[in-house]
N, C-alpha and C positions, 0 to 999 in steps of 0.2 A: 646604816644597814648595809652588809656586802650584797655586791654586785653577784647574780648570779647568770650564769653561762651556761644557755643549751647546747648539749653534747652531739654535734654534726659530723657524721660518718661517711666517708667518700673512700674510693677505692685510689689509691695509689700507685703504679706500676714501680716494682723494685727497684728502676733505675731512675726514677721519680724522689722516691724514697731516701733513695742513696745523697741523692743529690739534696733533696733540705737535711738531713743531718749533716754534710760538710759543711754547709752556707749556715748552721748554727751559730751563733757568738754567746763565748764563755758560759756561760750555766742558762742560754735560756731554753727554755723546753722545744719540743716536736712545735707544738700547735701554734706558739708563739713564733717558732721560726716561718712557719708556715703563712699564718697571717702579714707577717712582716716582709715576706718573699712578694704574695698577692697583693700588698699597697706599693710595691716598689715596681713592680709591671703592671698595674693599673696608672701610677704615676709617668711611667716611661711610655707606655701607650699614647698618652696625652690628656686622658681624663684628668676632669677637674672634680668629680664624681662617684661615689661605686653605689652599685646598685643596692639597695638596705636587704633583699633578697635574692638567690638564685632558686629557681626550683629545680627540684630532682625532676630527672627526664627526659630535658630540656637538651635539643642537640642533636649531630647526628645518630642515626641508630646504631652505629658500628663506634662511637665515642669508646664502650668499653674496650673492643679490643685491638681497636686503632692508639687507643690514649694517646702510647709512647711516638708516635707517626701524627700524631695532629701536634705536639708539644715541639718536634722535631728534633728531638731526642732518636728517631730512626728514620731510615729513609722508605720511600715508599716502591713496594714491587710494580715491575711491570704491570701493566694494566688496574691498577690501584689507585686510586685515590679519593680527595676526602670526599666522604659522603658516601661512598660504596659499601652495601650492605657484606655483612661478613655470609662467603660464598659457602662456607660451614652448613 
């Protein structure tokens, strides 16, 4: 019987994006790359482990539009940082 796979939707920041489609190898898809990126920084972290879930939610409140600045992929402005609510 195949294996079936629930469809987990996460927001991405474009330069997030960009970045797993170059770290792609030969034909394997987005989601594959993706997971395959996630066990290689849970490995480099040092876990021996990942968690069987993450929940939506989960984090600080400004995750969404800090993403690319918590990832450090940007730097943080003056008077900014992680955990500060978006001043929006």
């Amino acid at each position: 019987m195949p294996q079936i796979m629930p469809r987990r939707t996460i927001y991405l920041p474009d330069s997030v994006e960009e970045l797993v489609r170059e770290q792609a190898l030969g034909n394997e898809s987005f989601s594959a790359t993706v997971v395959r990126l996630i066990e290689l920084g849970a490995l480099d972290e040092g876990r021996e482990s990942w968690p069987e879930w993450i929940g939506s939610f989960e984090g600080p409140g400004d995750l969404g539009i800090n993403a690319e600045k918590y990832l450090g992929l940007k730097p943080w402005g003056p008077g900014e940082g992680p955990g500060d609510e978006d001043p929006r």
